[in-house]
ZAPA-520779 format. One record per residue (C-alpha): residue number from 1; x, y, z; residue in one letter. Coordinates in steps of 0.25 Angstrom, whole numbers. Layout:
N
+-----+-------+-------+-------+---+
:   k :    xx :    yy :    zz : r :
+-----+-------+-------+-------+---+
: NUM :     X :     Y :     Z : a :
...
+-----+-------+-------+-------+---+
END
This chain:
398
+-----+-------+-------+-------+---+
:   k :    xx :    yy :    zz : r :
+-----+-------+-------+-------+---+
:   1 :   409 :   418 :  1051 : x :
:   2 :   419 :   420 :  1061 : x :
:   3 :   431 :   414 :  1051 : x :
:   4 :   424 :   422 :  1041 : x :
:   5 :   429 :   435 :  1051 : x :
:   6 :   443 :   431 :  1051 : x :
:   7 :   445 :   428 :  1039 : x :
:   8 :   438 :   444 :  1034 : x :
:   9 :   447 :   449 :  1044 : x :
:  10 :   460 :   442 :  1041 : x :
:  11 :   456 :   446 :  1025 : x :
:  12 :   458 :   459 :  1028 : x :
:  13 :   469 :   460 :  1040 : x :
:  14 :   478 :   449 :  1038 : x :
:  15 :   482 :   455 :  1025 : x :
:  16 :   487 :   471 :  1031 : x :
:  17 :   500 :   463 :  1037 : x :
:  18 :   510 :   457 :  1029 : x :
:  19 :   519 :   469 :  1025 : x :
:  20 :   533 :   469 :  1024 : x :
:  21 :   541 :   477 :  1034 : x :
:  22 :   539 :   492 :  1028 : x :
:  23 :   545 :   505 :  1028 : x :
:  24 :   545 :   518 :  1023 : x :
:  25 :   557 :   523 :  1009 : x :
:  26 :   564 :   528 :  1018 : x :
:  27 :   569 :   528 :  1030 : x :
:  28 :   564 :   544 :  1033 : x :
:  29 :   551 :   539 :  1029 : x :
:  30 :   551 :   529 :  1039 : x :
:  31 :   555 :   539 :  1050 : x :
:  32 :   542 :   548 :  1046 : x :
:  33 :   532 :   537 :  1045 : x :
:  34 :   536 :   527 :  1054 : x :
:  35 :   533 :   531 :  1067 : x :
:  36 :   544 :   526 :  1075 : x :
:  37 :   558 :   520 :  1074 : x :
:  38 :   556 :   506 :  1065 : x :
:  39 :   567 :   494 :  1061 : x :
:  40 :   561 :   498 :  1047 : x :
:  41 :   569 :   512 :  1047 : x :
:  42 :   583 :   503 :  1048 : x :
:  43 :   590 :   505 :  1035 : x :
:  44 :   597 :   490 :  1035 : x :
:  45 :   583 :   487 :  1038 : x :
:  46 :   576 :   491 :  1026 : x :
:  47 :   585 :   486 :  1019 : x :
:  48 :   587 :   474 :  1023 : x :
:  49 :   571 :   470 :  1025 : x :
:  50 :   568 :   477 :  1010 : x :
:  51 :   580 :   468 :  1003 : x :
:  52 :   575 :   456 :  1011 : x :
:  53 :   560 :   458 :  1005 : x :
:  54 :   566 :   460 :   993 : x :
:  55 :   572 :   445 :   994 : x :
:  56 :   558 :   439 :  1002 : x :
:  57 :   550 :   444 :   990 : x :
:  58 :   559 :   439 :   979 : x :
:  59 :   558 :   425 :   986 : x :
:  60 :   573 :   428 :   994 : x :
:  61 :   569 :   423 :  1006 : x :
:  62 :   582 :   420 :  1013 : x :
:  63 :   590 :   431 :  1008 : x :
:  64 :   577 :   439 :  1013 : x :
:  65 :   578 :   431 :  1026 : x :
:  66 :   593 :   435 :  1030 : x :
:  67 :   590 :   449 :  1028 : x :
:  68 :   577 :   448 :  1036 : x :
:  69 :   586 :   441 :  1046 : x :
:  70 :   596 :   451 :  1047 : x :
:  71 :   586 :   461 :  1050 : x :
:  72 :   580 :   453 :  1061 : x :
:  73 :   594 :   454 :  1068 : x :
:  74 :   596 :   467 :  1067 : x :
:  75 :   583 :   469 :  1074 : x :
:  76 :   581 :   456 :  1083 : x :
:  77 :   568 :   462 :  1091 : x :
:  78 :   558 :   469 :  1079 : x :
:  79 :   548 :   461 :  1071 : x :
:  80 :   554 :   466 :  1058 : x :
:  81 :   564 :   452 :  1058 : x :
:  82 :   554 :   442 :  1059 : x :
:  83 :   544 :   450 :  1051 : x :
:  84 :   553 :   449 :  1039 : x :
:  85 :   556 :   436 :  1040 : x :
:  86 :   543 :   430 :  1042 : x :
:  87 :   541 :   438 :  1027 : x :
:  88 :   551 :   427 :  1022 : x :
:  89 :   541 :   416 :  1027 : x :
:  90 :   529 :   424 :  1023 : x :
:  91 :   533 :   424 :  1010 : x :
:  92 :   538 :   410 :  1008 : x :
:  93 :   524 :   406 :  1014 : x :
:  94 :   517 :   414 :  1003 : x :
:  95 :   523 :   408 :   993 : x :
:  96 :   516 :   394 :   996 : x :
:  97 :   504 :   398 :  1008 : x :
:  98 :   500 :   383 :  1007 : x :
:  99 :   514 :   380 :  1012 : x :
: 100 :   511 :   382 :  1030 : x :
: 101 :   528 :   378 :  1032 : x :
: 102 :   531 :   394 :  1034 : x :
: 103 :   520 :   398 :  1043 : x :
: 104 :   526 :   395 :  1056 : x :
: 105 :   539 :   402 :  1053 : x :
: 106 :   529 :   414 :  1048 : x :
: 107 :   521 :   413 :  1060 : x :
: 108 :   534 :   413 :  1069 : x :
: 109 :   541 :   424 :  1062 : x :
: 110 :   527 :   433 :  1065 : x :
: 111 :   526 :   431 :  1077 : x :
: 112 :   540 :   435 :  1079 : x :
: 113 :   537 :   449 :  1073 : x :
: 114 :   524 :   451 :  1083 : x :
: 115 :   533 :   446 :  1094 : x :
: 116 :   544 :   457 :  1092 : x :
: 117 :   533 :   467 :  1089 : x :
: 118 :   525 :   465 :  1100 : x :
: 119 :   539 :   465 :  1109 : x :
: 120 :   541 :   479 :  1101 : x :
: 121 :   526 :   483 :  1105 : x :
: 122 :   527 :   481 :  1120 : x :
: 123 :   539 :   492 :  1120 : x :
: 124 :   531 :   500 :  1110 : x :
: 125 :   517 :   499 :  1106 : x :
: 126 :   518 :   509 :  1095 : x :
: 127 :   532 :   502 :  1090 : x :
: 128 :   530 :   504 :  1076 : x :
: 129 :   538 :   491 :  1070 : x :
: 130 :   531 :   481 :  1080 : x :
: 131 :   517 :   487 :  1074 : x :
: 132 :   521 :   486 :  1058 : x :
: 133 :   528 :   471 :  1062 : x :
: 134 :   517 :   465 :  1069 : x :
: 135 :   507 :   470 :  1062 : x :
: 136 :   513 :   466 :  1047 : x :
: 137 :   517 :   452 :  1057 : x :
: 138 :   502 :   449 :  1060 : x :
: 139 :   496 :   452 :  1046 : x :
: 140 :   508 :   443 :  1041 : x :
: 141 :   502 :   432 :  1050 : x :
: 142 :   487 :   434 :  1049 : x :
: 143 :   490 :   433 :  1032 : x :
: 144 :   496 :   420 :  1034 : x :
: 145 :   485 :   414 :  1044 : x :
: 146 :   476 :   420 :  1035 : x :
: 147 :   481 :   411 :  1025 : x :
: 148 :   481 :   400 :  1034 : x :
: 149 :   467 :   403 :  1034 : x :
: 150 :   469 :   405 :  1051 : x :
: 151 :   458 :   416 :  1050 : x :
: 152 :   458 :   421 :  1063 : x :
: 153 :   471 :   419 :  1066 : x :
: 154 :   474 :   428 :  1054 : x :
: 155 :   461 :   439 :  1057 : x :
: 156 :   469 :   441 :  1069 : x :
: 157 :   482 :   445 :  1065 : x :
: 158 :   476 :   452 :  1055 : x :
: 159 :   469 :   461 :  1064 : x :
: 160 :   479 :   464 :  1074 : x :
: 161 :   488 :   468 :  1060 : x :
: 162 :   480 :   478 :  1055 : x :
: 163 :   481 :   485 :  1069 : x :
: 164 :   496 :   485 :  1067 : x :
: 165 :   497 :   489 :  1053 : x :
: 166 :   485 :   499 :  1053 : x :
: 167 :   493 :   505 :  1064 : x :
: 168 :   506 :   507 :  1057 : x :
: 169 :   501 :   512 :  1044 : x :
: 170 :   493 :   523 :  1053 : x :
: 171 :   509 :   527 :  1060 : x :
: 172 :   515 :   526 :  1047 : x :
: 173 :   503 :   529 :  1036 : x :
: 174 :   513 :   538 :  1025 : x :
: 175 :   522 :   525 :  1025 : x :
: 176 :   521 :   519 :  1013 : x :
: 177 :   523 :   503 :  1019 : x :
: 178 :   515 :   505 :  1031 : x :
: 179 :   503 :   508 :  1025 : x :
: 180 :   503 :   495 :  1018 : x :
: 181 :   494 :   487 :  1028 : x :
: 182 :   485 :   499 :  1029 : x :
: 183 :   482 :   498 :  1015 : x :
: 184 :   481 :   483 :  1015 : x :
: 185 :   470 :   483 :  1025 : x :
: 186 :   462 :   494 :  1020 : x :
: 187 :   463 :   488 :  1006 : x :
: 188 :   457 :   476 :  1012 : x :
: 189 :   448 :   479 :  1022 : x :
: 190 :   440 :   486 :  1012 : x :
: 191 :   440 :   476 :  1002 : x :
: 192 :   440 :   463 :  1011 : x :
: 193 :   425 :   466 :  1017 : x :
: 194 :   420 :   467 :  1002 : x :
: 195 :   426 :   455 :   996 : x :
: 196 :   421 :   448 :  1007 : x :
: 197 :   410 :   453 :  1015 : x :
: 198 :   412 :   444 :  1027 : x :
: 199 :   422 :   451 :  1031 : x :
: 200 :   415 :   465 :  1032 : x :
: 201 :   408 :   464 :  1048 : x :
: 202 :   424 :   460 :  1053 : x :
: 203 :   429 :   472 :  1044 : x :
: 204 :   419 :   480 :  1053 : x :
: 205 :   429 :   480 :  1063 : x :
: 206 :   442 :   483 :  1056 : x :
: 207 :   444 :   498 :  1049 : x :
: 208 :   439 :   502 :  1036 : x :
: 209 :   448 :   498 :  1024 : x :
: 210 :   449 :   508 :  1011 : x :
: 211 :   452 :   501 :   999 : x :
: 212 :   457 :   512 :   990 : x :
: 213 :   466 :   516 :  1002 : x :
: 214 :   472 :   503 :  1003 : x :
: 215 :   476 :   502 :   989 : x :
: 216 :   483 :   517 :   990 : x :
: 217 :   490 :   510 :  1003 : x :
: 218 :   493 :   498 :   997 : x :
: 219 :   498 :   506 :   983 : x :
: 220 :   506 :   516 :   991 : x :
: 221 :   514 :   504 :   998 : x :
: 222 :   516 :   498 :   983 : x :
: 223 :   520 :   510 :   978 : x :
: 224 :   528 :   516 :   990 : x :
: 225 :   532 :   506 :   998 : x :
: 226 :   543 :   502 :  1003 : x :
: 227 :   546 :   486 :  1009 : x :
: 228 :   532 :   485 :  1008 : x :
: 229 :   530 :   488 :   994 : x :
: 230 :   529 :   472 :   987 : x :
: 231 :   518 :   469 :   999 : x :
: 232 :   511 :   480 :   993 : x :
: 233 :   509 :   477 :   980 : x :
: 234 :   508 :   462 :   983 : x :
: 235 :   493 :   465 :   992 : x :
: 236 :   490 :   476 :   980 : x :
: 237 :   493 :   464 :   972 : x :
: 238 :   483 :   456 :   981 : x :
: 239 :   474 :   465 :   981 : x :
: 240 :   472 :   468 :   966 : x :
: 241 :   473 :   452 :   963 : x :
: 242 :   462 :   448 :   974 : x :
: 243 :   454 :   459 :   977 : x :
: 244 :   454 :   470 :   967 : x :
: 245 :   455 :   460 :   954 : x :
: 246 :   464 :   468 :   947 : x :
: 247 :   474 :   462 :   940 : x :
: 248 :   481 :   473 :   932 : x :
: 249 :   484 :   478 :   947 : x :
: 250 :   490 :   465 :   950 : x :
: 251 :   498 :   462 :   938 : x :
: 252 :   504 :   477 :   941 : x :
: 253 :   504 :   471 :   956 : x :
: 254 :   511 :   459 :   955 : x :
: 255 :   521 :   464 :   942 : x :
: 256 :   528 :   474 :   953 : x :
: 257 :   529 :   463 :   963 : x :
: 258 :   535 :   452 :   953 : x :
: 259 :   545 :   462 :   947 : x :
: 260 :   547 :   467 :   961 : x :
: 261 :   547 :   451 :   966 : x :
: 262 :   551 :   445 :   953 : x :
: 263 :   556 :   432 :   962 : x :
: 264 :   544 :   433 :   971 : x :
: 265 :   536 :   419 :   968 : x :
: 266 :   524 :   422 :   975 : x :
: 267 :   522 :   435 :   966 : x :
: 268 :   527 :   428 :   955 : x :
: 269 :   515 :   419 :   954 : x :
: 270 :   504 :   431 :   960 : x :
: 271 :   509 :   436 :   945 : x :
: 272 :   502 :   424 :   938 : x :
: 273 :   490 :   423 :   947 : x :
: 274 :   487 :   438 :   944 : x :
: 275 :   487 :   435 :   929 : x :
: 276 :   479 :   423 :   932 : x :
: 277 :   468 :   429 :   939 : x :
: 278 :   468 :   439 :   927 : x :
: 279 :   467 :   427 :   918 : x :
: 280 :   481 :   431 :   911 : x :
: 281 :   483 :   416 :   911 : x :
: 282 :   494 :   415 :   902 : x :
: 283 :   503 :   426 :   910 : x :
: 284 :   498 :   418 :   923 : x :
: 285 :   503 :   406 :   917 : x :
: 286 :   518 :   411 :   912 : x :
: 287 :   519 :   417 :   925 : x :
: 288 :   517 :   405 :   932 : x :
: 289 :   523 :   395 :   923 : x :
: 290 :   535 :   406 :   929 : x :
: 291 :   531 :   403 :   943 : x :
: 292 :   532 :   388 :   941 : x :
: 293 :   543 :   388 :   934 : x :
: 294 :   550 :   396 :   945 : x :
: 295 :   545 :   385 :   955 : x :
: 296 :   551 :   375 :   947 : x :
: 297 :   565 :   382 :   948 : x :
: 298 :   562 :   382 :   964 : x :
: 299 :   562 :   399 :   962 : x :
: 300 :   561 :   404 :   975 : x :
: 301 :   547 :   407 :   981 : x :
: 302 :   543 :   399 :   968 : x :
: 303 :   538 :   387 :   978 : x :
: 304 :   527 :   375 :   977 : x :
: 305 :   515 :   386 :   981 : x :
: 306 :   519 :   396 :   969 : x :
: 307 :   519 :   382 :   961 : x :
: 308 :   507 :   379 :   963 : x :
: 309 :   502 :   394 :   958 : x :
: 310 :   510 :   392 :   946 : x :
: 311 :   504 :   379 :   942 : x :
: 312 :   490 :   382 :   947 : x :
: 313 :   488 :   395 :   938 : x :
: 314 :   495 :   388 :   928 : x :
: 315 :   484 :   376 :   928 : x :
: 316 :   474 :   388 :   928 : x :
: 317 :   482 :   394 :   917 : x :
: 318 :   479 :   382 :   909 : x :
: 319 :   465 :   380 :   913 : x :
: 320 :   463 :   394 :   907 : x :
: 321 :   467 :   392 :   893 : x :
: 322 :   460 :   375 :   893 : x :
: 323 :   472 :   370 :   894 : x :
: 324 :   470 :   360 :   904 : x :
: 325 :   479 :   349 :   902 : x :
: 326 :   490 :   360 :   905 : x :
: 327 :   482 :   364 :   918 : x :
: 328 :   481 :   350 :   922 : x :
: 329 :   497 :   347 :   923 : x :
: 330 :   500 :   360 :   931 : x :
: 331 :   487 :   356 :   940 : x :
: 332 :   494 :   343 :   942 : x :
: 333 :   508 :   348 :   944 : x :
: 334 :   500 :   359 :   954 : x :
: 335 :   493 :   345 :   962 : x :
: 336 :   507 :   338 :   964 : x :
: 337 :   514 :   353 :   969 : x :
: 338 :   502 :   354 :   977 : x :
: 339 :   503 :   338 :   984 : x :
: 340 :   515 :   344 :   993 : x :
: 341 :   505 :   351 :  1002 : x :
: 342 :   493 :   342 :  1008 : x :
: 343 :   486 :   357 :  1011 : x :
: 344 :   474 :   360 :  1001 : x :
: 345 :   481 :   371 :   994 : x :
: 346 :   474 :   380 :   986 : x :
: 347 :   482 :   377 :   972 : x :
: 348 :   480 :   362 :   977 : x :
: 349 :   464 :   362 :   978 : x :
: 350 :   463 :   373 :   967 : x :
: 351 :   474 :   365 :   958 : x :
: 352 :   465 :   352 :   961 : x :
: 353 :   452 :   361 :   957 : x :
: 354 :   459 :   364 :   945 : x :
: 355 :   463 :   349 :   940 : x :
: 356 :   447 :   345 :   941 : x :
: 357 :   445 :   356 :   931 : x :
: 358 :   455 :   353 :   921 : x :
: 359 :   452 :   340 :   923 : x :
: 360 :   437 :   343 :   919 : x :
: 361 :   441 :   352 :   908 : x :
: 362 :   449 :   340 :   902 : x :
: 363 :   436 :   332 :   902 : x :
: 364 :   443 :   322 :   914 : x :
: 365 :   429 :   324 :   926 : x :
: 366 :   431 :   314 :   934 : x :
: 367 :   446 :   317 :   938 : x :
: 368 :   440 :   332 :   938 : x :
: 369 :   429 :   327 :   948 : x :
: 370 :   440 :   320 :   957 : x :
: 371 :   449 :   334 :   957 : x :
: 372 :   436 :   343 :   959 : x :
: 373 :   432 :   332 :   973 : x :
: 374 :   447 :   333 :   978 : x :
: 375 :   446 :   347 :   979 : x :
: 376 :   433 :   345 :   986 : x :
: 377 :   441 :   338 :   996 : x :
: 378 :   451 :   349 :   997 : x :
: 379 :   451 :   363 :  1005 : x :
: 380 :   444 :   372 :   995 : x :
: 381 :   452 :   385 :   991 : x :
: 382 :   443 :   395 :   980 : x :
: 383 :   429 :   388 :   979 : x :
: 384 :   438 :   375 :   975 : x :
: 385 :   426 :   367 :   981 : x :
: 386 :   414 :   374 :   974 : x :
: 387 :   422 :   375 :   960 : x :
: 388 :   427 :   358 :   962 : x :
: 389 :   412 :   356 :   966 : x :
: 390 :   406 :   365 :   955 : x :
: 391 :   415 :   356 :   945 : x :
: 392 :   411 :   342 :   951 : x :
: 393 :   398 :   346 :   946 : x :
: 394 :   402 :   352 :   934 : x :
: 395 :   414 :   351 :   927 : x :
: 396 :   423 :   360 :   923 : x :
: 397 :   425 :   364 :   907 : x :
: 398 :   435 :   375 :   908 : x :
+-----+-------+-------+-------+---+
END
């Protein structure tokens, strides 16, 4: 039960950070909704940090990093450096989360930005940078440990970040960035307790979400946003593919971010997984027969974890339409990719799930049965053990 608390309260909290460095249009806009003087109303400094998100969101990451670095020179003391750059490893961790060889330098770059916001918080408890930059810092780290299933680890990040990013949305609430985190937490503090209700005696304690207010927050950043914008119509992406289920909201959600992003791999295949879930399969699979082939020309971003999308729904793709003979040479090109890592993946265990059952649907049970035990023995990712159980005992037709 008490894992079960962490993980209700990292659901909820660890997802309000994560937000690009933001401002106001305008620099005037800045002065009146920005309580005090920030690094943010630099003019080389929007500039510089816009253009260099620019390049991390097409896959650009050293000609992103360079301009991150020149930043972080010009102000040698504030979070804002760090911050940017640790973006870079976020990013290049996202692409591939079963790939652990970034954390460190994440973790590092993090606890950098606290460091120099807590230096900037013991001159000036109300400083108003050091608030937004730790509080985006500790959301940042609580997502990751999130994902590294570090539950209580990530439950506390997450709390201490709502109190920084609630606060600055209250100092600044007509900014159109800033209210970003206000609206991702009162999106999902409303929904999280519903979709699962273990979570509702922890949410006791925390205030009331809204989740019609959220969406407004979260659409007014979309729409009106400045550096913040794309992170915006990625959660409304999120929140339409995962919680809402409405698929003609993210089509329109992640067309602006591909035409936006068009070098962006990670986007790129969150294209073909909308039309999947949707059961478009043969758009899902033209678009990632794209995303393969762009891994195949070493793309940028396009790395071994976007591969292992690509050839997974396009084994699904197969599955769909009986052809399993197909399926079964992109599951086996998907077992090989996967052998790199000795880590339980999920596209190894589910990849594996998904041979016993073409397997079966090609009339060949006793080499299904071998694949359906194997991922018995396996870490269990989406119900893989009750669905390789329930097809020991009854095979799989298709």
């Amino acid at each position: 039960m008490l894992k079960m608390r962490y993980i209700a309260i990292a659901l909820v909290v660890a997802l309000i950070g994560g937000q690009a460095p933001v401002q106001a249009q305008t620099p005037e806009a800045v002065a009146a909704t920005t309580p005090d003087a920030s690094v943010l109303d630099d003019t080389i400094v929007r500039f510089q940090a816009k253009r260099g998100l620019d390049l991390l969101y097409n896959m650009r990451f050293e000609e992103a990093r360079r301009l991150f670095d020149q930043i972080d020179r010009r102000f040698p003391e504030h979070p804002i450096g760090p911050f940017l750059k640790a973006l870079n490893t976020w990013w290049k961790i996202l692409l591939d989360l079963s790939n652990t060889e970034h954390d460190a330098a994440f973790y590092a770059a993090m606890d950098e930005v606290i460091a120099r916001s807590d230096r900037l918080l013991a001159e000036d408890r109300d400083h108003f940078d050091a608030l937004f930059f730790k509080g985006a810092a500790l959301g940042f780290r609580g997502r990751l440990r999130s994902n590294r299933r570090e539950y209580l680890k990530a439950a506390t990040d997450g709390k201490r970040a709502m109190d920084y990013v609630l606060a600055v949305a209250e100092r600044a609430p007509e900014n159109h960035d800033y209210v970003f985190g206000k609206g991702l937490y009162d999106y999902y503090a409303a929904v999280i307790p519903n979709r699962y209700p273990f979570a509702k005696p922890v949410m006791a304690f925390f205030p009331d979400g809204d989740r019609e207010r959220g969406l407004r927050e979260l659409k007014r950043t979309a729409t009106k946003g400045y550096y913040v914008q794309t992170e915006a119509v990625y959660f409304l992406l999120q929140i339409y593919y995962l919680f809402e289920r409405n698929y003609q909201k993210s089509v329109e959600h992640v067309t602006w971010l591909r035409e936006r992003h068009p070098d962006n791999a990670y986007f790129h295949a969150f294209e073909g997984r909308v039309y999947a879930k949707w059961g478009q399969w043969r758009r899902a699979e033209r678009i990632f027969q794209a995303v393969l082939e762009r891994y195949q020309a070493r793309r940028p971003g396009y790395n071994a974890g976007t591969a292992e999308q690509a050839l997974y729904y396009l084994a699904r793709a197969q599955m769909a339409t009986d052809r399993f003979d197909q399926a079964l040479g992109y599951l086996v090109k998907l077992e090989a990719l996967t052998a790199r890592s000795d880590d339980d993946s999920y596209f190894k265990v589910m990849g594996r799930l998904r041979q016993g059952m073409t397997y079966d649907a090609l009339g060949q049970r006793d080499v299904a049965r071998q694949r359906y035990q194997e991922v018995l023995r396996m870490k269990e990712w989406a119900s893989s053990h009750d669905r390789a159980e329930r097809y020991l005992n009854r095979p799989y037709r298709g």
